[in-house]
Backbone as XML, in Angstrom:
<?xml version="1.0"?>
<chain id="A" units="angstrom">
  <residue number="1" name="UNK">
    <atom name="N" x="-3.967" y="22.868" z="1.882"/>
    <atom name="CA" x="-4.353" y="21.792" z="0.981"/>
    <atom name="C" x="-3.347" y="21.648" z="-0.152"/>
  </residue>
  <residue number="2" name="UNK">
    <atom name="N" x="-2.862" y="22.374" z="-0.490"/>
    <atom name="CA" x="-2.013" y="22.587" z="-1.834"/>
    <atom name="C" x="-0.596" y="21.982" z="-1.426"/>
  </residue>
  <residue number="3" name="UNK">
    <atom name="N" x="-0.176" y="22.544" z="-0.310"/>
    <atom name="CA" x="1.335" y="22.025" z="0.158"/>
    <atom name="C" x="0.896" y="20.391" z="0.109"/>
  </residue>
  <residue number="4" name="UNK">
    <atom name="N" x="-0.246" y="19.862" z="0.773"/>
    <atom name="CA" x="-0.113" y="18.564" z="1.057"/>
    <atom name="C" x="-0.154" y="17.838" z="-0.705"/>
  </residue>
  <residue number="5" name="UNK">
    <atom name="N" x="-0.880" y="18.288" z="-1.141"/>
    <atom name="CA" x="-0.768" y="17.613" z="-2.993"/>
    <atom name="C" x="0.875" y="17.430" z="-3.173"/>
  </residue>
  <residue number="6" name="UNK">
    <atom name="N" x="0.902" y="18.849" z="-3.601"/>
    <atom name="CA" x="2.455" y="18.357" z="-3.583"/>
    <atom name="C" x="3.501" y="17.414" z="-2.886"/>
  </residue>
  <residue number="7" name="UNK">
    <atom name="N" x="3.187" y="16.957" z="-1.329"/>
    <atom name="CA" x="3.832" y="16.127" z="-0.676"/>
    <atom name="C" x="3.543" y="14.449" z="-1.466"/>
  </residue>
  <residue number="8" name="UNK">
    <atom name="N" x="2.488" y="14.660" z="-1.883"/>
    <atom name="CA" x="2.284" y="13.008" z="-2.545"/>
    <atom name="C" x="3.185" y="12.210" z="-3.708"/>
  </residue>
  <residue number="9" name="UNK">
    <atom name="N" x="3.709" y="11.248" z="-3.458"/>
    <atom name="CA" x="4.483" y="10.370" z="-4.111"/>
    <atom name="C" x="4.019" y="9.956" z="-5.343"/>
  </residue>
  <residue number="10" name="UNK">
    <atom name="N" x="4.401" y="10.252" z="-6.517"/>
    <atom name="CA" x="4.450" y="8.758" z="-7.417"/>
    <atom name="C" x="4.915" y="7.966" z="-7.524"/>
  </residue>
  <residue number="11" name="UNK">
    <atom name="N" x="4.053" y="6.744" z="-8.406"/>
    <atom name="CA" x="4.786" y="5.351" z="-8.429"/>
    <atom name="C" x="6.285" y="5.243" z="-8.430"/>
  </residue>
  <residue number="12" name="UNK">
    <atom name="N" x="6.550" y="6.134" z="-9.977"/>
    <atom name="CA" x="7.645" y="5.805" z="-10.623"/>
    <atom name="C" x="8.530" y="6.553" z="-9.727"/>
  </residue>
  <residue number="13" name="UNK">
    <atom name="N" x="8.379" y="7.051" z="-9.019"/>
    <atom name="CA" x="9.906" y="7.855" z="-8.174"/>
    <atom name="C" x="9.561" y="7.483" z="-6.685"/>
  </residue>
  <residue number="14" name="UNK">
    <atom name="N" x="9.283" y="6.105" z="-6.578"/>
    <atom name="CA" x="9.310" y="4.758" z="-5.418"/>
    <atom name="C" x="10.762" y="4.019" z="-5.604"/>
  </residue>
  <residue number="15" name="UNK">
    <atom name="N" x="11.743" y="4.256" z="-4.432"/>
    <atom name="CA" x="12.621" y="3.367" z="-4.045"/>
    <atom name="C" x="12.861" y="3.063" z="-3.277"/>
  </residue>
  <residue number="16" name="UNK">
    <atom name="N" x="13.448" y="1.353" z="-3.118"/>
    <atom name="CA" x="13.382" y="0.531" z="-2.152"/>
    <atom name="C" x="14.191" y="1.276" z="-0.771"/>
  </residue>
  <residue number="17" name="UNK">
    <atom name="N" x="13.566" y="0.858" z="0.827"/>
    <atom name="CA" x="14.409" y="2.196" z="1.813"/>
    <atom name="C" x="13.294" y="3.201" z="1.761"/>
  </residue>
  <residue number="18" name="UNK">
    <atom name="N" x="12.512" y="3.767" z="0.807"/>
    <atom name="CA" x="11.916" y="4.933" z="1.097"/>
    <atom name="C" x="10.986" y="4.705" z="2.295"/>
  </residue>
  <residue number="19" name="UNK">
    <atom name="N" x="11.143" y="5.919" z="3.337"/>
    <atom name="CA" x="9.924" y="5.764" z="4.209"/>
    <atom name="C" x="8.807" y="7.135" z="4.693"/>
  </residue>
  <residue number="20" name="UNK">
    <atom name="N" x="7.758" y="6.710" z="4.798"/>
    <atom name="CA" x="6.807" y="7.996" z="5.425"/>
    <atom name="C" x="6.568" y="8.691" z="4.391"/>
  </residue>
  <residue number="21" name="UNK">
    <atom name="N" x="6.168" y="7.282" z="3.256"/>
    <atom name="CA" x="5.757" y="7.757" z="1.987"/>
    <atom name="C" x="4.079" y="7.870" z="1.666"/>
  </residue>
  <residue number="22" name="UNK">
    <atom name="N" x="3.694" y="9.287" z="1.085"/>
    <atom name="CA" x="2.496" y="9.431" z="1.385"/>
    <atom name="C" x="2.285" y="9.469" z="-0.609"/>
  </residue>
  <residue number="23" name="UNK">
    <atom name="N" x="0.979" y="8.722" z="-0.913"/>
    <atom name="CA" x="0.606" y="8.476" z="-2.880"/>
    <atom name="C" x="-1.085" y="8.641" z="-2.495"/>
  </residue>
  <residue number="24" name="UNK">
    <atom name="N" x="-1.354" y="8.706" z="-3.386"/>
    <atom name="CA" x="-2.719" y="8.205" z="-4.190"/>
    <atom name="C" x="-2.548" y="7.259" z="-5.067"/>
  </residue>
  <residue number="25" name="UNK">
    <atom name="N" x="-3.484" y="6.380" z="-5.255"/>
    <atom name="CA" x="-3.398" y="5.102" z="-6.456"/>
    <atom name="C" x="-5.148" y="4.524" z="-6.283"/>
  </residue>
  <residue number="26" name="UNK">
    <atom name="N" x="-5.256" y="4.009" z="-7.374"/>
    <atom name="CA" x="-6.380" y="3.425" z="-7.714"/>
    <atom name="C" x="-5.952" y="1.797" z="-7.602"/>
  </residue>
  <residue number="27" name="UNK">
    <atom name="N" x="-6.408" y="0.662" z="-6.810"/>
    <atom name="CA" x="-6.339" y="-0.582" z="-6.339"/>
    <atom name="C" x="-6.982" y="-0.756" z="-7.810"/>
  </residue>
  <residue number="28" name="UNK">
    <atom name="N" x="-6.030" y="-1.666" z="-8.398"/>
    <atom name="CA" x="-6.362" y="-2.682" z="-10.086"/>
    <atom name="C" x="-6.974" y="-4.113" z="-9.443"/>
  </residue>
  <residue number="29" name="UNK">
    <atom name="N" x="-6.187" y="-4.188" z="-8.799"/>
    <atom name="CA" x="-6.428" y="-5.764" z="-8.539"/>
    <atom name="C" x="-5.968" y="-5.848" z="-6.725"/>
  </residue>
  <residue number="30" name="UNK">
    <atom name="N" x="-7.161" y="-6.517" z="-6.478"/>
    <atom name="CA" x="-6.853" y="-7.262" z="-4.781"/>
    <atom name="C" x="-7.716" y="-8.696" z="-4.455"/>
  </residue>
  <residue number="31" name="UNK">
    <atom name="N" x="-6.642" y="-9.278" z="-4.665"/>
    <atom name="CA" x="-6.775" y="-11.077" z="-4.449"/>
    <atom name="C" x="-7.534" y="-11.416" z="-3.173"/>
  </residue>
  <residue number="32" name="UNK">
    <atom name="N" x="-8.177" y="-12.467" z="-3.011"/>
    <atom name="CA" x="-8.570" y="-13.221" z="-1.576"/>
    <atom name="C" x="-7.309" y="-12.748" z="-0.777"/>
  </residue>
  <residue number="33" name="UNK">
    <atom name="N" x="-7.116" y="-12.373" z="0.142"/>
    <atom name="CA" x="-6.230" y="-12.562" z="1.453"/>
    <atom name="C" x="-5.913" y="-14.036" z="1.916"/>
  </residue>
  <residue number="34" name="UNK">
    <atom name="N" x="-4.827" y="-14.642" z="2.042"/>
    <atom name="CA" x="-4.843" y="-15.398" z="3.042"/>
    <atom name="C" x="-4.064" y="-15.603" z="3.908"/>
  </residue>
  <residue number="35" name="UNK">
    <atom name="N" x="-4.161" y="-17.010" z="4.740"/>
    <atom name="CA" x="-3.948" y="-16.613" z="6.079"/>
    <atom name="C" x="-2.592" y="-17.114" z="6.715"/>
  </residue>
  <residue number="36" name="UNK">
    <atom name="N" x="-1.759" y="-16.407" z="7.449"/>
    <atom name="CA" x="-0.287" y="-16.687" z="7.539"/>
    <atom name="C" x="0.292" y="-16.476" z="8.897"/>
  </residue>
  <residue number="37" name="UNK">
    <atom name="N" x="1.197" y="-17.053" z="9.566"/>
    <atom name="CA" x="1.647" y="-16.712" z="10.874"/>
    <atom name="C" x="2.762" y="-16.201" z="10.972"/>
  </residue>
  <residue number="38" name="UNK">
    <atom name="N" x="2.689" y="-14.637" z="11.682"/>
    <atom name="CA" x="4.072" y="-13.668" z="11.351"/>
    <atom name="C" x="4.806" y="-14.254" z="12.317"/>
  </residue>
  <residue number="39" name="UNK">
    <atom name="N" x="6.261" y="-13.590" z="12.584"/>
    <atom name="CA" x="6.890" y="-14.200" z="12.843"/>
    <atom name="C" x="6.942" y="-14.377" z="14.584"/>
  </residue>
  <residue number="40" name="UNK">
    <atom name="N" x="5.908" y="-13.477" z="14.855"/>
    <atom name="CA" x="5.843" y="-13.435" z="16.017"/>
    <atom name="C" x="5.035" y="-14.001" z="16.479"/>
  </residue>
  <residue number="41" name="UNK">
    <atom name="N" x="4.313" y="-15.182" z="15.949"/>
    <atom name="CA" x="3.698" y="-16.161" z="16.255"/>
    <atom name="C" x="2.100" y="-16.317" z="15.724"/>
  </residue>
  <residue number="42" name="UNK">
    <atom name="N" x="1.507" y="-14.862" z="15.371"/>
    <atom name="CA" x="0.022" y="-14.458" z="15.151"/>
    <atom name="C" x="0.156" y="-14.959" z="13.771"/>
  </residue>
  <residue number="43" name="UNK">
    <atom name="N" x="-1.526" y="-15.169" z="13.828"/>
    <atom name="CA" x="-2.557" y="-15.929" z="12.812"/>
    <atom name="C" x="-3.324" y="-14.388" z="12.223"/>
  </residue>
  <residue number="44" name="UNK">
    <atom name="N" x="-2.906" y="-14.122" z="10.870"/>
    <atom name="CA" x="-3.240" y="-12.650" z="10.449"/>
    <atom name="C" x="-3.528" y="-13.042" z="8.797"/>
  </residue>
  <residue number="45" name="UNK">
    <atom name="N" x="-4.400" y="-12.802" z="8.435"/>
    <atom name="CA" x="-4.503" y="-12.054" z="6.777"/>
    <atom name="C" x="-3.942" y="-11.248" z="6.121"/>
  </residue>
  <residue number="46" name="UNK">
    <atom name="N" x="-3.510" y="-11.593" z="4.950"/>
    <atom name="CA" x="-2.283" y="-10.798" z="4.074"/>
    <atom name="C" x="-2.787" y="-10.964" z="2.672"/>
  </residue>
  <residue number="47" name="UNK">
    <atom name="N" x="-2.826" y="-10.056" z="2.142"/>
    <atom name="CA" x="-3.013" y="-10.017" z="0.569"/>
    <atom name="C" x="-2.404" y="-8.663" z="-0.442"/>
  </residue>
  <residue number="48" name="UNK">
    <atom name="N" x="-1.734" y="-9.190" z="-1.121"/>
    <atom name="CA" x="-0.736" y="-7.747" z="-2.337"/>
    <atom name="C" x="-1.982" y="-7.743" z="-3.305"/>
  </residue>
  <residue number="49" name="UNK">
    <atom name="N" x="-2.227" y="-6.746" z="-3.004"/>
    <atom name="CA" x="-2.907" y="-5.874" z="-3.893"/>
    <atom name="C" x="-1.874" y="-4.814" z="-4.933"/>
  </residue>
  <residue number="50" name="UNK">
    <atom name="N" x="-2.644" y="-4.757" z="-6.006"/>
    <atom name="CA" x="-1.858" y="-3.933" z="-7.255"/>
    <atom name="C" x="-2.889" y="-2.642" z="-7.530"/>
  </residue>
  <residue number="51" name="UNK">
    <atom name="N" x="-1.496" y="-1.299" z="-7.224"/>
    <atom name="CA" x="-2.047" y="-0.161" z="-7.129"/>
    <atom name="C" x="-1.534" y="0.254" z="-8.449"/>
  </residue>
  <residue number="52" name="UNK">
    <atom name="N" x="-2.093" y="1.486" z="-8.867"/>
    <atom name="CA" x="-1.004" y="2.823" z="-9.779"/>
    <atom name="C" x="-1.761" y="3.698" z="-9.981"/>
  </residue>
  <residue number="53" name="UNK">
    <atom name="N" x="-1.398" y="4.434" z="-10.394"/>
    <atom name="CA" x="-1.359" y="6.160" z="-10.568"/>
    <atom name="C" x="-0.610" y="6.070" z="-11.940"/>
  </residue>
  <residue number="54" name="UNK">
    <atom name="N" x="-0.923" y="7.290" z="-12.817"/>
    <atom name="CA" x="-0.620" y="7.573" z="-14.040"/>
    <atom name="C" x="0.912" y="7.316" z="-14.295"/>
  </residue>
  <residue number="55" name="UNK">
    <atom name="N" x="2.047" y="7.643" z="-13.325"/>
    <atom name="CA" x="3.070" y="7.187" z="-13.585"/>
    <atom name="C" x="3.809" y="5.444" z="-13.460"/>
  </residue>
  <residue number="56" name="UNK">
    <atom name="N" x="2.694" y="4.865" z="-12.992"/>
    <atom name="CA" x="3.145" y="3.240" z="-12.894"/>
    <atom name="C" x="1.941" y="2.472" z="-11.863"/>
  </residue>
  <residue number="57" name="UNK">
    <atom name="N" x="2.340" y="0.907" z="-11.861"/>
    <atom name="CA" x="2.098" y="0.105" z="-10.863"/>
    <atom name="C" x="2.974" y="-0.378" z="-9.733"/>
  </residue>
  <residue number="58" name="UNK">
    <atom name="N" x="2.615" y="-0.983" z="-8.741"/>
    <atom name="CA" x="3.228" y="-1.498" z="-7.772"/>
    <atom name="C" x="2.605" y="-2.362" z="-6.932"/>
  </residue>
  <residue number="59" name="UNK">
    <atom name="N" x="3.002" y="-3.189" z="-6.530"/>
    <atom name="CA" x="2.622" y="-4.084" z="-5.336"/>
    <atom name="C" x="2.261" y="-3.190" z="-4.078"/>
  </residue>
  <residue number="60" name="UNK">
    <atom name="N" x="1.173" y="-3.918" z="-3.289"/>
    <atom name="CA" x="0.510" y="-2.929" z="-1.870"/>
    <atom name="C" x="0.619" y="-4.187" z="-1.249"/>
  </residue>
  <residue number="61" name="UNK">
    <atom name="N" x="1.186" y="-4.147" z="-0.111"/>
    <atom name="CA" x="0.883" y="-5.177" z="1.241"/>
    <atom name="C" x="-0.200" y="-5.171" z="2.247"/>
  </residue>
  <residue number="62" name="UNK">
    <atom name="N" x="-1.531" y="-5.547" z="2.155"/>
    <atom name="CA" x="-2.124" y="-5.149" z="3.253"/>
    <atom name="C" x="-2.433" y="-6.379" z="3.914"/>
  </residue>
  <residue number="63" name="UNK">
    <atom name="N" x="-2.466" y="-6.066" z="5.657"/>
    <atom name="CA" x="-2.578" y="-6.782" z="6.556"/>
    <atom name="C" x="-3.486" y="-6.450" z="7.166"/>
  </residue>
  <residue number="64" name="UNK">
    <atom name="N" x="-4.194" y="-7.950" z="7.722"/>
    <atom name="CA" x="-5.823" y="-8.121" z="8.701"/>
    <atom name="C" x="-6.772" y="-6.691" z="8.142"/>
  </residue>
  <residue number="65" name="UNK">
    <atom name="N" x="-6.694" y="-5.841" z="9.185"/>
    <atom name="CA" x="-8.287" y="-4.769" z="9.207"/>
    <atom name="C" x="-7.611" y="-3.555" z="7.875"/>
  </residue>
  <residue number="66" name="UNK">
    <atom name="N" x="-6.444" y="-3.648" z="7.161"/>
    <atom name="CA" x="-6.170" y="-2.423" z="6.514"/>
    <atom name="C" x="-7.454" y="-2.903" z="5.334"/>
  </residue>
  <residue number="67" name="UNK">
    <atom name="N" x="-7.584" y="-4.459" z="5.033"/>
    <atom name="CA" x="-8.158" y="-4.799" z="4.062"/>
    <atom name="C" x="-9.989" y="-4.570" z="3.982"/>
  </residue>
  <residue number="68" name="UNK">
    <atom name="N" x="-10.094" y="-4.345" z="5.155"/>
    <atom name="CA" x="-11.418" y="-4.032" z="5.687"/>
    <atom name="C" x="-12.012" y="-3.119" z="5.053"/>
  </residue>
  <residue number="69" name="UNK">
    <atom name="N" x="-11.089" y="-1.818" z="5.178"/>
    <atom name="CA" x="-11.241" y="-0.580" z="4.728"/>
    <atom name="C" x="-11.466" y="-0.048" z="3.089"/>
  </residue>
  <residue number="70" name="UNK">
    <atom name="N" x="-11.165" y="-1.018" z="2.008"/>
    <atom name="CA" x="-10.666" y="-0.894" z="0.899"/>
    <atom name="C" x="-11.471" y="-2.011" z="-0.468"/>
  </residue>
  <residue number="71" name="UNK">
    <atom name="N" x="-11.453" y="-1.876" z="-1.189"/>
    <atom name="CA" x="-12.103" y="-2.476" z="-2.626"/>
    <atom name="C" x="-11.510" y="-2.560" z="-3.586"/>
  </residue>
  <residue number="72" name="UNK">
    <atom name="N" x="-11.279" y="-3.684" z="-4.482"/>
    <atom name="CA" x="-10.620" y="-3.353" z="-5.932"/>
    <atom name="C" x="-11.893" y="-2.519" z="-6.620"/>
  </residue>
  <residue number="73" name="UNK">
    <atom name="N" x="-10.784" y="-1.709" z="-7.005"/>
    <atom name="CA" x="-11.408" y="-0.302" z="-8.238"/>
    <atom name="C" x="-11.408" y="0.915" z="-7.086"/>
  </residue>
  <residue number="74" name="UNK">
    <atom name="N" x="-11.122" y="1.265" z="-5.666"/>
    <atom name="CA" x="-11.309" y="2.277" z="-5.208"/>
    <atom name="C" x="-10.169" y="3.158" z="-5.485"/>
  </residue>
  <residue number="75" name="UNK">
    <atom name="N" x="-10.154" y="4.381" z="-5.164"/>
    <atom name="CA" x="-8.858" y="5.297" z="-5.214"/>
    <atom name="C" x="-8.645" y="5.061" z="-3.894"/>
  </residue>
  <residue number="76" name="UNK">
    <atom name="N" x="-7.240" y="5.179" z="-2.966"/>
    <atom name="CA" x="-6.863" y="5.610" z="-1.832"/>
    <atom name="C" x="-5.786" y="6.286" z="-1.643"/>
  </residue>
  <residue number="77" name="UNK">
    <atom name="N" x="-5.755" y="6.593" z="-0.418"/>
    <atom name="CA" x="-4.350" y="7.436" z="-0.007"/>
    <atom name="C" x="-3.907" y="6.700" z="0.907"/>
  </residue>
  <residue number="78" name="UNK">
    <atom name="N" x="-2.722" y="7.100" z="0.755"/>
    <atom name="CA" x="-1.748" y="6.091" z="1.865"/>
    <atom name="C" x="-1.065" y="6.821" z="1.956"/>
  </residue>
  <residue number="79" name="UNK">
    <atom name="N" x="-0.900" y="7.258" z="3.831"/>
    <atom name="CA" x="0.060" y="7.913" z="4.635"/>
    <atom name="C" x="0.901" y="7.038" z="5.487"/>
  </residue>
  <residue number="80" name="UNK">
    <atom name="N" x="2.279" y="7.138" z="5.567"/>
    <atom name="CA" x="3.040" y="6.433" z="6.367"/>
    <atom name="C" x="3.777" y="5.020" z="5.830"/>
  </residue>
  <residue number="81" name="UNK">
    <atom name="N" x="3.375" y="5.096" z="4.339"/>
    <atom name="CA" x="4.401" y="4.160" z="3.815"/>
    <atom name="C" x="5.815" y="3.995" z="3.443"/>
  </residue>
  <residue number="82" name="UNK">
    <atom name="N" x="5.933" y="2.391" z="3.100"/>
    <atom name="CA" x="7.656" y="2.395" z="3.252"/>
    <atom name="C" x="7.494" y="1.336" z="2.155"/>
  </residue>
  <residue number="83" name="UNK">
    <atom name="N" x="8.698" y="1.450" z="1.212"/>
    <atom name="CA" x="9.378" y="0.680" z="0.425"/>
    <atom name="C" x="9.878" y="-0.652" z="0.617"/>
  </residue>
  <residue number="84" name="UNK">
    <atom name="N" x="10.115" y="-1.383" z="0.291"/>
    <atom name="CA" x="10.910" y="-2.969" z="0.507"/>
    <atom name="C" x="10.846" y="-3.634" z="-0.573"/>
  </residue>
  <residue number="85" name="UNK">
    <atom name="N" x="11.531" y="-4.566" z="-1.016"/>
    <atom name="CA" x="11.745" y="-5.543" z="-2.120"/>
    <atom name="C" x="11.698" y="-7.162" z="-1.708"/>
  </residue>
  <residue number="86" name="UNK">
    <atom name="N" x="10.335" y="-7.507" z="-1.956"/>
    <atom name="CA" x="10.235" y="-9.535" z="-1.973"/>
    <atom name="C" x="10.420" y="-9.924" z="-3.314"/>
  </residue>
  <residue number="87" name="UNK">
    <atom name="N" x="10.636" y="-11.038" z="-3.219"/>
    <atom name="CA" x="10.963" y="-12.041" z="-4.241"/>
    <atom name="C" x="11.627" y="-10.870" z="-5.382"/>
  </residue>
  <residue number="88" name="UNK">
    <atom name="N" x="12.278" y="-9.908" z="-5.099"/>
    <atom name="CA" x="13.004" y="-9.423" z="-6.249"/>
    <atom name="C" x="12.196" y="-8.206" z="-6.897"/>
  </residue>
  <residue number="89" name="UNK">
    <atom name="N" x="11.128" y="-7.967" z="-6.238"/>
    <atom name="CA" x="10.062" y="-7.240" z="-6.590"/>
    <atom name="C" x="9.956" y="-5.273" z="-5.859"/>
  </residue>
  <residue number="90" name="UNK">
    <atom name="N" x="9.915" y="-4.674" z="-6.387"/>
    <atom name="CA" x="8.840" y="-3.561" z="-5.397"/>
    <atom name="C" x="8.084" y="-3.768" z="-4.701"/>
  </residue>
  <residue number="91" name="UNK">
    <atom name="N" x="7.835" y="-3.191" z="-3.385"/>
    <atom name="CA" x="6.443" y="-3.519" z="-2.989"/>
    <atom name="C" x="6.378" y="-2.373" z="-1.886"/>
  </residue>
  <residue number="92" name="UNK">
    <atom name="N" x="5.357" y="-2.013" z="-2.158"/>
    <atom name="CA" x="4.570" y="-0.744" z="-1.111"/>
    <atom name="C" x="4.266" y="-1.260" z="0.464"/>
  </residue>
  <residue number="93" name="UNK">
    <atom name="N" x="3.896" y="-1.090" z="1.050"/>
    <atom name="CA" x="3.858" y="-1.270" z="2.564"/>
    <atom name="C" x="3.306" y="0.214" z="3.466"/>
  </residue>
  <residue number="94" name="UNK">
    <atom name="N" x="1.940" y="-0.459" z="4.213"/>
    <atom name="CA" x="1.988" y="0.699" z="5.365"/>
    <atom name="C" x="2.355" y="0.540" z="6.784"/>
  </residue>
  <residue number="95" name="UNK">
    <atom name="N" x="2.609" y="1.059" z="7.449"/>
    <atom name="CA" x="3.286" y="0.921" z="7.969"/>
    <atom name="C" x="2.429" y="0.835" z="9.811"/>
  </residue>
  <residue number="96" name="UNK">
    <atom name="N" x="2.550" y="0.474" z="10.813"/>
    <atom name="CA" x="1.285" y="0.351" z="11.942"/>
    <atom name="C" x="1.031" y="1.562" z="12.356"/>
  </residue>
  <residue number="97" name="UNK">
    <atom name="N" x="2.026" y="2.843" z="12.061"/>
    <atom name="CA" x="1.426" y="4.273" z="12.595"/>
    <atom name="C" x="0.875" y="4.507" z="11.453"/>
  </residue>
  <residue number="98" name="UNK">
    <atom name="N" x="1.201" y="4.521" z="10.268"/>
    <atom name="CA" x="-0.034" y="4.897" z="9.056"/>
    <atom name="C" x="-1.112" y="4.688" z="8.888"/>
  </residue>
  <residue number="99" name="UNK">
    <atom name="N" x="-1.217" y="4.862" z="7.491"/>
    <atom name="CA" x="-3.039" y="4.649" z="6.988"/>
    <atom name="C" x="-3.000" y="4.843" z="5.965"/>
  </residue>
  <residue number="100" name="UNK">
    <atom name="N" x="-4.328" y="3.534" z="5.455"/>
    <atom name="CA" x="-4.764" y="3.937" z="3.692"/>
    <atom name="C" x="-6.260" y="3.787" z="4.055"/>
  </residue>
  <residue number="101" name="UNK">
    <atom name="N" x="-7.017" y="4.960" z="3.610"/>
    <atom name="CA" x="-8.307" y="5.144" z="3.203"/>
    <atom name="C" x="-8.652" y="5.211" z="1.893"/>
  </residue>
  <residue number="102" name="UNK">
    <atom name="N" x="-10.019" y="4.433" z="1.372"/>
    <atom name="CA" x="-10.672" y="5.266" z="0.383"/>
    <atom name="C" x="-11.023" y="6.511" z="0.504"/>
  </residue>
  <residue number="103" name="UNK">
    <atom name="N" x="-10.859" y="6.859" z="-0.863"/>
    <atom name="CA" x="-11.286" y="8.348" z="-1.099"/>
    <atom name="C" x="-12.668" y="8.458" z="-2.005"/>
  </residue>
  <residue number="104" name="UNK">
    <atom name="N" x="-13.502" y="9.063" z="-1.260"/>
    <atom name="CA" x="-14.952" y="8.843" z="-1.714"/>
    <atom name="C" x="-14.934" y="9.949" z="-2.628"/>
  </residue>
</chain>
């Protein structure tokens, strides 16, 4: 249990490229989702949600059923994330072998 604490990411030492990044964060804010066609042709739900943890905020990308799982105001963990930069921005991302759960 102890090794894995230590494996967890903070905000502030998130850079763009990072991957198989595992945090805790508390969801501040998560907007309506809406609805968009990737590029591979599918009709999917997307909404950036805003996470942080004591050292910062960041943008969260979640897509269709990740949003299922999750609430503004919950804590979660997220295993298997990766870094990227839109519109000039940070932004968190999980990734299709990962996962973010609440933590009850």
């Amino acid at each position: 249990m102890l090794s894995e604490v230590l494996s967890l990411a903070k905000i502030n030492e998130l850079k763009i490229g990072m991957r198989n990044v595992s945090l805790r964060a508390k969801i501040v804010e998560l907007p309506e989702p809406r609805s968009v066609k990737t590029k591979l042709g599918y009709k999917t739900q997307v909404a950036t949600a805003t996470v942080e943890d004591e050292s910062g905020k960041i943008k969260l990308t979640l897509w269709g059923k990740q949003m299922q799982k999750i609430g503004e105001g919950d804590t979660v963990e997220i295993r298997g994330g990766y870094l990227t930069e839109f519109r000039g921005e940070l932004q968190l991302n999980v990734a299709r072998e990962g996962e973010i759960k609440a933590i009850r």
